[in-house]
C-alpha positions as CSV (number, residue, x, y, z in Angstrom):
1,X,139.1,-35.9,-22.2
2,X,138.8,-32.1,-21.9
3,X,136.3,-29.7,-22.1
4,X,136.8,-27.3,-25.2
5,X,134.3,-24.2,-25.6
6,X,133.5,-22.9,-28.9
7,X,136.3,-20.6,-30.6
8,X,135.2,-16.9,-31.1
9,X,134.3,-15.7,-34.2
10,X,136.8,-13.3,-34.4
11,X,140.2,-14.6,-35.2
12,X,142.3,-11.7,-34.4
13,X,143.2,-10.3,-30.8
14,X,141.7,-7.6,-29.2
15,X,138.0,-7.1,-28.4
16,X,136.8,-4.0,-29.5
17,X,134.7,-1.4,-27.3
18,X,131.1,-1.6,-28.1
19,X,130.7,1.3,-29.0
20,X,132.5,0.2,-32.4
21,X,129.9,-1.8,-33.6
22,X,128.0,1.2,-35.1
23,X,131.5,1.7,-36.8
24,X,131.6,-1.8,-38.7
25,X,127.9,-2.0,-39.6
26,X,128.0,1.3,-41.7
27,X,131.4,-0.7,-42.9
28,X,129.4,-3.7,-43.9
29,X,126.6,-1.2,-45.4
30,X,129.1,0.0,-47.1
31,X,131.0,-3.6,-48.2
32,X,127.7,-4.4,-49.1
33,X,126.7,-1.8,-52.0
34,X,130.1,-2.1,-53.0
35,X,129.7,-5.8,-53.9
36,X,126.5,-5.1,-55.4
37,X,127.6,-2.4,-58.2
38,X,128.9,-4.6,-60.5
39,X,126.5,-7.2,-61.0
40,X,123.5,-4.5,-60.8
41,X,125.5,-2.9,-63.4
42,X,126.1,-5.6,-65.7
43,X,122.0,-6.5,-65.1
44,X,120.8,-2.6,-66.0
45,X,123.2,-2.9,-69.5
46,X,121.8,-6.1,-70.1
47,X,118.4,-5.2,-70.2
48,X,118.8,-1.4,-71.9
49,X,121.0,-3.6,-74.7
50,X,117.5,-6.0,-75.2
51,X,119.6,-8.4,-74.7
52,X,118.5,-12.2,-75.7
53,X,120.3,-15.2,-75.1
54,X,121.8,-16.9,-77.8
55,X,124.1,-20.1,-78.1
56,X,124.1,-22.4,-74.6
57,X,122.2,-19.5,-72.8
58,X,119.7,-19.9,-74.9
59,X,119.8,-24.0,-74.0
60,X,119.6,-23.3,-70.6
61,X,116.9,-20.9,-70.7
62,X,115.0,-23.1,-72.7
63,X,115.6,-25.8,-70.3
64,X,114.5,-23.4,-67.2
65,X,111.3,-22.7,-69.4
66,X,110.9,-26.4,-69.4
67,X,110.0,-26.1,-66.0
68,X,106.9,-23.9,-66.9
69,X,105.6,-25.9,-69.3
70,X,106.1,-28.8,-67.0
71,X,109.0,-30.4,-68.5
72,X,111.2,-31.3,-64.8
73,X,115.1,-31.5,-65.4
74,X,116.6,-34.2,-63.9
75,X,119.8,-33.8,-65.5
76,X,122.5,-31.2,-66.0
77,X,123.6,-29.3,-69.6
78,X,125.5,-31.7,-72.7
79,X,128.9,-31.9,-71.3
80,X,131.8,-32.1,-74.4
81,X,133.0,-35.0,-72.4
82,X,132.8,-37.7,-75.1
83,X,132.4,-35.0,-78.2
84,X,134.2,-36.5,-81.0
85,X,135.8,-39.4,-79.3
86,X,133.3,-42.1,-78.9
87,X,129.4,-41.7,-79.0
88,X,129.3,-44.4,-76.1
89,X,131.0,-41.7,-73.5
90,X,128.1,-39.0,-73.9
91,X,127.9,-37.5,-70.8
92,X,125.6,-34.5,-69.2
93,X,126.8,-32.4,-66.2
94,X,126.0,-33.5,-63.0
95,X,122.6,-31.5,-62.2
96,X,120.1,-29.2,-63.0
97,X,120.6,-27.3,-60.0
98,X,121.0,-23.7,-61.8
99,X,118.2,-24.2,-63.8
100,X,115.9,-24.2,-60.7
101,X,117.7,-21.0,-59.2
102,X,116.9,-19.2,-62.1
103,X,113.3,-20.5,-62.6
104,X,111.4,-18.0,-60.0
105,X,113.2,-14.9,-61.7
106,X,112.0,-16.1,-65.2
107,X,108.3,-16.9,-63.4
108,X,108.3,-13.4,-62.1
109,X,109.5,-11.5,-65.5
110,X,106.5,-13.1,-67.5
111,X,109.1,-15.6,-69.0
112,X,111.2,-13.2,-70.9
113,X,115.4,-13.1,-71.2
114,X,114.9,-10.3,-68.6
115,X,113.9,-13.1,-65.8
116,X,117.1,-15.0,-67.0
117,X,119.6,-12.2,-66.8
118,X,117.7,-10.9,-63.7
119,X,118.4,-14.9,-61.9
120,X,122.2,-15.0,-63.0
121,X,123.0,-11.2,-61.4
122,X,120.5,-12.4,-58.3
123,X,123.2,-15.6,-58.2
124,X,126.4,-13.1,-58.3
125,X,124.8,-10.8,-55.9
126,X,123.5,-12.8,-53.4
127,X,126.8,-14.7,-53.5
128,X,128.7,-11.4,-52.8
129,X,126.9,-10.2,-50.6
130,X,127.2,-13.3,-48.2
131,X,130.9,-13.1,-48.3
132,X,130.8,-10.0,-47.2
133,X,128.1,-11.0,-44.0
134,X,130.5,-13.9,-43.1
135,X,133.9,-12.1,-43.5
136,X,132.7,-9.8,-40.8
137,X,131.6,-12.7,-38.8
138,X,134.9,-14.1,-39.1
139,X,137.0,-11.2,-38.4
140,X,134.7,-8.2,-37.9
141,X,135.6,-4.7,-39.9
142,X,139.2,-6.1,-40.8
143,X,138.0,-9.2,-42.3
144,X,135.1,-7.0,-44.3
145,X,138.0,-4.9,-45.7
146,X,140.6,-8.1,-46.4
147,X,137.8,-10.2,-48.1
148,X,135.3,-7.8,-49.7
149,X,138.6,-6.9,-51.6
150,X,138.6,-10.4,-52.7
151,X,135.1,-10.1,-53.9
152,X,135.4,-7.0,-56.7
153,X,138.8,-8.5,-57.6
154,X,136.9,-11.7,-59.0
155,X,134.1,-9.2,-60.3
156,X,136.8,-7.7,-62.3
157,X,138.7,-10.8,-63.8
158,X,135.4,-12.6,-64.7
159,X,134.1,-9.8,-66.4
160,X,130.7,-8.4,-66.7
161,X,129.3,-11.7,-69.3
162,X,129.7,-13.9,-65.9
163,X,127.4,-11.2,-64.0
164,X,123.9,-12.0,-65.3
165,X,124.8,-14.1,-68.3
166,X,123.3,-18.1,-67.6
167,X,126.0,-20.3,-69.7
168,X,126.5,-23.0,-67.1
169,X,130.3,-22.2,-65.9
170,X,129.7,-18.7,-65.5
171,X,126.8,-19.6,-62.4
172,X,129.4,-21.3,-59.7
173,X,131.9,-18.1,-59.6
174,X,131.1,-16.4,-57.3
175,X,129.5,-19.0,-55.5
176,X,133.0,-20.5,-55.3
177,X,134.6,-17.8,-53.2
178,X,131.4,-18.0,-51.0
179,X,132.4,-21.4,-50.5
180,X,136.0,-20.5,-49.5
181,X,134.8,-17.9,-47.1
182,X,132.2,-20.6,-46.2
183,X,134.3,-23.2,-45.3
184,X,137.1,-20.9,-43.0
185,X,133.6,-20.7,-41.0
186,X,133.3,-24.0,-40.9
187,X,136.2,-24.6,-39.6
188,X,136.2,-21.8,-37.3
189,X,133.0,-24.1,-35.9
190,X,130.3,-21.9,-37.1
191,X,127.7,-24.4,-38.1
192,X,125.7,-21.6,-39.3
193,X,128.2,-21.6,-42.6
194,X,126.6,-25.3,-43.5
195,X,123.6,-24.7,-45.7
196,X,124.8,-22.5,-47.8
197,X,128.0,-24.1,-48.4
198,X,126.1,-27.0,-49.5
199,X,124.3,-25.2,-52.0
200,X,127.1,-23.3,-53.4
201,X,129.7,-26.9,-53.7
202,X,126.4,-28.3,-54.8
203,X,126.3,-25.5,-57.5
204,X,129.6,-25.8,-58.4
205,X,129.8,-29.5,-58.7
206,X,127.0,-29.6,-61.0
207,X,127.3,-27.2,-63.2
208,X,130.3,-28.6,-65.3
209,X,132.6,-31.7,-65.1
210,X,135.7,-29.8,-64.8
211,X,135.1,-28.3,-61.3
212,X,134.2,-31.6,-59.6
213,X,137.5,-31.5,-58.5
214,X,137.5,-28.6,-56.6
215,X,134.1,-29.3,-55.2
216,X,135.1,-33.0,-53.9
217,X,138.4,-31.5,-52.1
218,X,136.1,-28.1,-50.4
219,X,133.7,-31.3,-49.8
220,X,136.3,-33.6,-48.3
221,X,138.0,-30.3,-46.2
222,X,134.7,-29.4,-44.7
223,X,133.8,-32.9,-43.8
224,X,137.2,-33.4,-42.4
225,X,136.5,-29.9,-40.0
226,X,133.4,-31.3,-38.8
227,X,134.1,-34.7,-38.1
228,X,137.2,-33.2,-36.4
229,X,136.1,-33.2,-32.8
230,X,135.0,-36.6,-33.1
231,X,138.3,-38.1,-34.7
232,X,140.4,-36.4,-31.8
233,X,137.6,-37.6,-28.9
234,X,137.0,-33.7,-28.3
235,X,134.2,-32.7,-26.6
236,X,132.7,-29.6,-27.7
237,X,129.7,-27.0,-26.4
238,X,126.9,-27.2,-29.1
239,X,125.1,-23.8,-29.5
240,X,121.5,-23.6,-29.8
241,X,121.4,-22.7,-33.2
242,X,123.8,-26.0,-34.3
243,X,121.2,-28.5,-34.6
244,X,119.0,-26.2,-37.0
245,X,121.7,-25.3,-39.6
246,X,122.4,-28.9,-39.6
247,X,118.8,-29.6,-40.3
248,X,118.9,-26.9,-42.9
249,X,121.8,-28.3,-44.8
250,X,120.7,-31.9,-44.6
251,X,117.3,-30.6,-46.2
252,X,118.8,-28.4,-48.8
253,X,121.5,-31.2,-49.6
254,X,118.9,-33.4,-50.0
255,X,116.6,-30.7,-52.4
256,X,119.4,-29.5,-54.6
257,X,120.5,-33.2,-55.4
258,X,117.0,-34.9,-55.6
259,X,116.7,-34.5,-59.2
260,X,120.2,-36.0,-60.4
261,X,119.2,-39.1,-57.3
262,X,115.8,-39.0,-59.6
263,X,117.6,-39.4,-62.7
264,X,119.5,-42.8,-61.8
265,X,115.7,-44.3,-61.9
266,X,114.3,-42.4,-64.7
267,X,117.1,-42.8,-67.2
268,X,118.7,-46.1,-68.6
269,X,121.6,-45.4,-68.7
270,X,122.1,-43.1,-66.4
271,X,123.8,-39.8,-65.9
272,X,126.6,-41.3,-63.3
273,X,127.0,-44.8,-65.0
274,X,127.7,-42.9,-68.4
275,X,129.9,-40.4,-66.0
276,X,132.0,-43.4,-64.8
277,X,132.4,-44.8,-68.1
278,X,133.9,-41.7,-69.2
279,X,136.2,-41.4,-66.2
280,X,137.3,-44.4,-66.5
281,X,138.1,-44.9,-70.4
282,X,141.5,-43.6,-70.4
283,X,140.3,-41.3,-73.2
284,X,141.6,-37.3,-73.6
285,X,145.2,-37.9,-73.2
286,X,145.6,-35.2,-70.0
287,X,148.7,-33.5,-69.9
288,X,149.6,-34.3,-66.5
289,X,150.7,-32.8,-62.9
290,X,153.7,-31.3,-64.1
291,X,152.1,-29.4,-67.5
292,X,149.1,-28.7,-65.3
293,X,151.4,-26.7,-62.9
294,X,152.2,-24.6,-65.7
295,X,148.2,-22.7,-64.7
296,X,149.7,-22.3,-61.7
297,X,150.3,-18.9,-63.1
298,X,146.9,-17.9,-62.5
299,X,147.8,-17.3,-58.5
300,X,150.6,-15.2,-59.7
301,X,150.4,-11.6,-60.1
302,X,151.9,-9.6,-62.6
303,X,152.7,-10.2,-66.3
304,X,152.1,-13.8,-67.5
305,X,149.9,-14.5,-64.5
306,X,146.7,-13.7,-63.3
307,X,144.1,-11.6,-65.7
308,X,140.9,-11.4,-66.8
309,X,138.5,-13.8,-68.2
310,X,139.6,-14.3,-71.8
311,X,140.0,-17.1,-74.8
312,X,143.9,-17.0,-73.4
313,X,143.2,-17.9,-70.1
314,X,144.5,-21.4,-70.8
315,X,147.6,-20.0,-72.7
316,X,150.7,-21.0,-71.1
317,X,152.0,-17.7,-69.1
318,X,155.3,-16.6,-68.4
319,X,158.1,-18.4,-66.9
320,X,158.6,-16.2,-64.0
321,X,154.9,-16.2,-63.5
322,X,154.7,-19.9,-63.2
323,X,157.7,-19.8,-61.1
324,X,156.1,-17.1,-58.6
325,X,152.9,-19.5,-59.0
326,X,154.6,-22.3,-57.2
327,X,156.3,-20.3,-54.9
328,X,153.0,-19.2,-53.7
329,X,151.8,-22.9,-53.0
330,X,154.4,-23.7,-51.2
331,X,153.9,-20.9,-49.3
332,X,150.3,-21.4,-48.4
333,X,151.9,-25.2,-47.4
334,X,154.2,-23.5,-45.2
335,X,151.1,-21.4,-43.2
336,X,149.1,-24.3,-43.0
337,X,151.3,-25.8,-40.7
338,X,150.6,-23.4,-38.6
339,X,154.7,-22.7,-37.9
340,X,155.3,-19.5,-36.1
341,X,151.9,-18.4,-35.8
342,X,151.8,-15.1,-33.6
343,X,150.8,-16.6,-30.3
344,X,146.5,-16.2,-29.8
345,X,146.3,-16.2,-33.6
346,X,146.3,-19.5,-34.8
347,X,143.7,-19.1,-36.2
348,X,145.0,-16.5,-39.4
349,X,145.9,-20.0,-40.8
350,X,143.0,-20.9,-41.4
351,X,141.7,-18.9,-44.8
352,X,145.6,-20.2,-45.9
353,X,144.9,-24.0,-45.1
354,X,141.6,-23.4,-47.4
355,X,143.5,-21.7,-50.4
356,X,145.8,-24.6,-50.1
357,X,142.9,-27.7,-50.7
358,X,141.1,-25.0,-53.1
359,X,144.3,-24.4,-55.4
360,X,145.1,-28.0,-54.9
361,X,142.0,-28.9,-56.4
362,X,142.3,-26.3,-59.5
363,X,145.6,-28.1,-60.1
364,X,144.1,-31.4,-60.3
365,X,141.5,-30.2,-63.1
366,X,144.7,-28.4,-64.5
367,X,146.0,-32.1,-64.8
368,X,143.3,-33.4,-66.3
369,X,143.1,-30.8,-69.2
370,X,143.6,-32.7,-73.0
371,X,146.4,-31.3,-75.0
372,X,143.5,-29.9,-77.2
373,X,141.0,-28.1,-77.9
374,X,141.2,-26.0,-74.5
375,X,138.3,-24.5,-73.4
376,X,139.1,-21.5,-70.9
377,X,136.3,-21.8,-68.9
378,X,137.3,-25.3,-67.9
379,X,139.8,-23.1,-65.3
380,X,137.2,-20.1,-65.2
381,X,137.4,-21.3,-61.6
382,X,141.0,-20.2,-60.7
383,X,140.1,-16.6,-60.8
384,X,137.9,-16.6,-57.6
385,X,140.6,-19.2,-55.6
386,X,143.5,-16.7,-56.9
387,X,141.4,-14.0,-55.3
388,X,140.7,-15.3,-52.5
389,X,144.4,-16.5,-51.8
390,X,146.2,-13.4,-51.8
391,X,142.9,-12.5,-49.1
392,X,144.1,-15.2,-47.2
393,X,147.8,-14.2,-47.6
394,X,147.1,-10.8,-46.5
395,X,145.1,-11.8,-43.5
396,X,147.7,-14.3,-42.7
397,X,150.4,-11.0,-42.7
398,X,148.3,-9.2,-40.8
399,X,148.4,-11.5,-38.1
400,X,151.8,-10.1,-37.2
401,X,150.9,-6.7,-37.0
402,X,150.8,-6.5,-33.3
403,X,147.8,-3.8,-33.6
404,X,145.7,-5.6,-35.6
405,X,142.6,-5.8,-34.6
406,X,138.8,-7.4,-35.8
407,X,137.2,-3.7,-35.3
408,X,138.4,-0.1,-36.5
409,X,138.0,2.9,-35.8
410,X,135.7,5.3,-37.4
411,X,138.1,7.7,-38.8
412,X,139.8,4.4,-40.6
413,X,137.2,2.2,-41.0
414,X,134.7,4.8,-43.4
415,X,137.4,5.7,-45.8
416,X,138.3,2.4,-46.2
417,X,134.6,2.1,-46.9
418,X,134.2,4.3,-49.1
419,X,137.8,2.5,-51.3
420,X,135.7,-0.3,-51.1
421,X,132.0,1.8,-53.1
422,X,135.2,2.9,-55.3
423,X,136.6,-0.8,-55.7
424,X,133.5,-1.6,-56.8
425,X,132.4,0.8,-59.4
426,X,136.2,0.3,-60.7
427,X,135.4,-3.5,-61.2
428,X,132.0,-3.0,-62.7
429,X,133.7,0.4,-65.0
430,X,137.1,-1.9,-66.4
431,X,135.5,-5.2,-66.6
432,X,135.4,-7.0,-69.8
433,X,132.1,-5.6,-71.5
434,X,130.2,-8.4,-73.5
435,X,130.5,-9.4,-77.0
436,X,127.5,-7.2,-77.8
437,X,128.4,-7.5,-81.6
438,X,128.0,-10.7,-81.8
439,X,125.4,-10.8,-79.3
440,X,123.2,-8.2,-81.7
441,X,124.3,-10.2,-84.5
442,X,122.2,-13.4,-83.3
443,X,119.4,-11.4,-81.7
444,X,118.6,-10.0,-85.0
445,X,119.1,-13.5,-86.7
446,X,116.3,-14.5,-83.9
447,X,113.8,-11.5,-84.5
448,X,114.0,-12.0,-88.2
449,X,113.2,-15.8,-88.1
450,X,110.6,-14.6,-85.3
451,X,109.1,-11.8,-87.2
452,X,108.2,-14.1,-90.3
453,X,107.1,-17.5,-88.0
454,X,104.2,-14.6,-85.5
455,X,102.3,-15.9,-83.0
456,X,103.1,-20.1,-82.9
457,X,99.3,-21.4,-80.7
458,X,101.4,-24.1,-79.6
459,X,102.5,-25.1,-83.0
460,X,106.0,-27.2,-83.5
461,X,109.0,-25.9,-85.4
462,X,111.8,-27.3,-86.4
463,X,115.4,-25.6,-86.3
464,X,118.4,-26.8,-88.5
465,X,121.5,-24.9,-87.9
466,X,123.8,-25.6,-90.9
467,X,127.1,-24.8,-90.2
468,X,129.4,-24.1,-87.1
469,X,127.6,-20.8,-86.1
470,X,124.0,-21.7,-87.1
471,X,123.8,-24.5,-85.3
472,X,125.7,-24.0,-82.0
473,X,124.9,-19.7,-82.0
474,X,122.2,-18.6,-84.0
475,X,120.0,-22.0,-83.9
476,X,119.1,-21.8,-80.2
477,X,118.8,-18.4,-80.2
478,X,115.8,-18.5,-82.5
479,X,114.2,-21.6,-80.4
480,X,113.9,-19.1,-77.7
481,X,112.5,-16.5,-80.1
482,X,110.0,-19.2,-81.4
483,X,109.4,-20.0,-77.6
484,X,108.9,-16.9,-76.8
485,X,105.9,-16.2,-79.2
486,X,104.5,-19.7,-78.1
487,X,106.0,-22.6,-80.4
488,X,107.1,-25.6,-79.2
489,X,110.7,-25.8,-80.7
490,X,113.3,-28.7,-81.4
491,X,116.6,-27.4,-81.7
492,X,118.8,-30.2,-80.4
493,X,120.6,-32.9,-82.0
494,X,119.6,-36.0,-80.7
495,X,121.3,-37.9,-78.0
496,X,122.0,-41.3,-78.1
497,X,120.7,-41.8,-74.9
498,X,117.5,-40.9,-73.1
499,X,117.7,-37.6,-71.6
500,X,114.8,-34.7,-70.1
501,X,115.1,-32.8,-73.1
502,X,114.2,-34.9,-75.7
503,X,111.2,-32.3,-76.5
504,X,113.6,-30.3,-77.9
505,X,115.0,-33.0,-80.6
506,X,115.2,-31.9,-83.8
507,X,114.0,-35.5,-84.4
508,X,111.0,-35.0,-82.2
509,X,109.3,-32.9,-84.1
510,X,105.8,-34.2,-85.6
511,X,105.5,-35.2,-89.2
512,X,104.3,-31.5,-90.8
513,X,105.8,-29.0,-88.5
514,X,106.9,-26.0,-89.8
515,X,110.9,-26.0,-90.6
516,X,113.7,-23.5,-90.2
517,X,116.8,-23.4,-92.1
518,X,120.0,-20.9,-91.1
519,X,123.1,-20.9,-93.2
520,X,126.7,-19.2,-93.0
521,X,127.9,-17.2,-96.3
522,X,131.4,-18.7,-95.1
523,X,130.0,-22.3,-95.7
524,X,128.3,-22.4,-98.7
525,X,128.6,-25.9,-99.0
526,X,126.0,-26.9,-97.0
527,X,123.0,-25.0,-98.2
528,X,122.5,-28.0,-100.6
529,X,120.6,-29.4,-97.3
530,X,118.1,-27.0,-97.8
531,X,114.5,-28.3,-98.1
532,X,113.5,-27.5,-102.4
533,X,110.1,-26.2,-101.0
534,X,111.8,-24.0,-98.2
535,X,111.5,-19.9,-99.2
536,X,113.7,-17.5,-98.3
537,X,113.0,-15.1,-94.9
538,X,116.2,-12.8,-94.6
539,X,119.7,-11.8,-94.7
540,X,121.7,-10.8,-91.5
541,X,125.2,-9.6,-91.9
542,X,127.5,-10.5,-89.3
543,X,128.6,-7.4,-87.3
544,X,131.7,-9.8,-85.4
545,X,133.0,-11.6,-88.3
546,X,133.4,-11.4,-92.2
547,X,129.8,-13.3,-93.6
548,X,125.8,-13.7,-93.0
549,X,123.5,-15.5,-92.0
550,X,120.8,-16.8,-94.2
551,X,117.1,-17.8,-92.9
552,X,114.6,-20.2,-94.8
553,X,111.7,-21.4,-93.9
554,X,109.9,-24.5,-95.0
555,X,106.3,-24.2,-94.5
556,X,104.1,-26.9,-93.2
557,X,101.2,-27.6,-95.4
């Protein structure tokens, strides 16, 4: 058996001259702020907008105030899985993992929305900025260029909500290009990549049902490139540093999953018995491989194909796009192969054979999709996997430039710098803004309720959402409110299983608590719900839509 010695980390030719280091780090410097303008951006309107969460980001930062208050998470957010189909398939995401990330930033901010929106533009940050840090240790100054591009063109499609915003799919974006760039280092056999790959799949597969897919195939890839010289009988030189980041990833593995381990003890059932029965009740009616290939439009660029993060994402795009979509996996087959690689650059094939097992496992959640209701965020996903393909297809390209080389020189390196600082203040400037309409809209329903309820002293309240909006918007938006100014809320509709957030049960409030009423103009027929002894607090038009909202509050005695 031979001897093999570890692969450089540079995957193109020629070694640069030393003296071209000072070149690529004001490059990365550069790479670096770039990355960083759009989620700093997206943070600084955030908090000069007051903004509060409403909806599911209010859920989750209620469950990340749980924490505080000592209420652990062991489980993930609701997932829609069994909504309306059969109570008995209720099923929760797969962990709590993001509600732990964003924990320490709500610590530090005194517990206010400012710590939330502060934790979900640390998560997009830090994210970027590591794909930078690995793409130049992949392929020095070119690679820095090729994939920091990657980087602002997901910061642009997702738009500036999935910056600092915490709703659940919005967390594992970025993260999910990390991964890609990640997992080219891992199999490039830089065991430094492991830990945070694990964390970022980890995040990914726990933060909604519908991207266990592409976490399992990035999982299987990257235990397929490590196991690798042990399946062929290779021997390989272990560097000093391999042994740590494997002791780092089996510890942070270990951390990141230890509450969903905890939860098949604490909960009966649990979350993964009440996952499998899900998976396998033949229930959704999927639309197949051959409709799912119709997303495949999302790789695609041009009209029909991919664009930013809207309520059409799941809208069937054009012909020709789906066409071009195909065309693009097949090509990403055909480099993975590795035929007619330029000779001492096998390894360009690498970010290509990644792309392939990432978009293969966007298609299989693609498959998976009911024929309705779509939800776009179920393939929110694609965006950063498109991205980082036509990376990968570049790099692959430049492979064949005979010149092509990991380090530049200063009088091309800097201004391509400086199109990166430009890059980015273009995806932070053209990015989908927020819905701050509707946003405002349940922030003042919030500060109403919260003006008339003052300070709680650890007092419970009940909120009853009646309607559509009410319940799923406004409802949890005025929990955090009431949180805020030290109530113990219960906002949720019960589940009809045990779950870690069971103090927030509308059900579980104590006989006498204080109750909240909010009603929609547009559904006047359920305001007969209405408590006869509740009074009226306020009126909030609705600045998105036609309608108000209505509060009443029932008084405890």
């Amino acid at each position: 058996m031979g001897r093999i010695a570890r692969r450089p980390d540079l995957t193109l030719l020629r070694r640069a001259d030393p003296r071209d280091w000072t070149t690529t780090d004001r490059l990365v410097a550069l790479a670096v702020l770039a990355v960083l303008v759009a989620p700093v951006v997206a943070l600084v309107q955030a908090l000069a907008h007051g903004w509060q969460p409403n909806g599911d980001d209010a859920t989750v930062a209620l469950r990340t105030a749980g924490i505080l208050d000592g209420h652990l998470p062991v489980t993930g957010m609701r997932s829609t899985s069994g909504d309306g189909v059969d109570e008995a398939l209720s099923t929760h995401h797969l962990g709590p993992l993001q509600f732990y990330l964003l924990v320490i930033p709500l610590a530090l901010a005194g517990g206010s929305a400012a710590g939330i929106a502060a934790g979900g533009a640390l998560i997009a940050s830090v994210a970027s900025v590591l794909s930078v840090v690995w793409s130049r240790r992949l392929g020095g100054a070119l690679a820095v260029v090729v994939f920091t591009g990657g980087v602002l063109l997901t910061q642009w499609a997702i738009g500036t909500d999935a910056l600092f915003r915490p709703f659940n799919p919005f967390a594992p974006l970025l993260p999910t290009y990390l991964s890609l760039v990640l997992l080219w280092a891992l199999a490039r056999d830089d065991r430094r990549a492991l830990p945070p790959f694990v964390v970022a799949v980890s995040l990914i597969a726990q933060s909604n049902l519908a991207f266990l897919p592409l976490a399992a195939a990035l999982a299987v890839m990257a235990t397929v490139v490590l196991l690798w010289p042990r399946i062929t009988r290779t021997r390989r030189v272990r560097a000093r540093h391999d042994t740590r980041a494997e002791r780092w990833a089996l510890g942070l593995g270990g951390l990141v999953w230890l509450p969903s381990i905890a939860e098949l003890f604490v909960h009966h059932p649990n979350n993964l018995t009440q996952f499998v029965t899900w998976a396998t009740s033949g229930t959704g009616d999927p639309i197949g491989f051959a409709k799912g290939a119709t997303y495949l439009n999302l790789i695609a660029p041009g009209p029909g194909g991919f664009r930013r993060s809207t309520e059409d994402l799941l809208v069937d795009g054009t012909g020709p796009a789906t066409v071009l979509g195909v065309l693009i996996l097949l090509l990403l087959a055909a480099i993975a192969t590795g035929y007619r690689v330029p000779r001492g650059r096998a390894s360009s094939a690498w970010p290509a054979r990644v792309a392939l097992v990432a978009n293969l496992g966007m298609l299989l959640t693609a498959s998976r999709l009911p024929e309705w209701p779509l939800a776009p965020y179920w393939v929110i996903t694609w965006l950063p996997v498109a991205a980082f393909t036509w990376a990968a297809l570049a790099w692959r390209g430049l492979a064949y430039l005979e010149n092509a080389s990991p380090h530049l020189p200063a009088g091309v390196a800097l201004p391509l710098g400086g199109g990166l600082l430009a890059g980015g203040a273009a995806a932070a400037t053209l990015a989908l803004p927020p819905a701050w309409s509707e946003i405002d809209s349940m922030t003042q329903v919030a500060r109403t309720a919260g003006d008339d309820l003052g300070p709680g002293d650890g007092r419970h309240v009940q909120v009853n959402g009646l309607g559509f909006t009410p319940t799923l918007g406004a409802a949890p938006a005025i929990a955090w409110q009431a949180h805020r100014q030290g109530w113990q809320p219960h906002v949720l509709t019960t589940w009809p299983f045990p779950e870690d957030a069971e103090h927030l049960w509308i059900e579980t409030a104590p006989e006498g608590s204080d109750r909240l009423y909010i009603t929609d103009s547009t559904q006047p027929e359920l305001i007969k719900d209405i408590s006869a002894s509740a009074q009226h607090v306020g009126t909030i038009p609705m600045q998105h839509r036609e309608g108000e909202l209505g509060v009443y509050r029932d008084v405890a005695e």
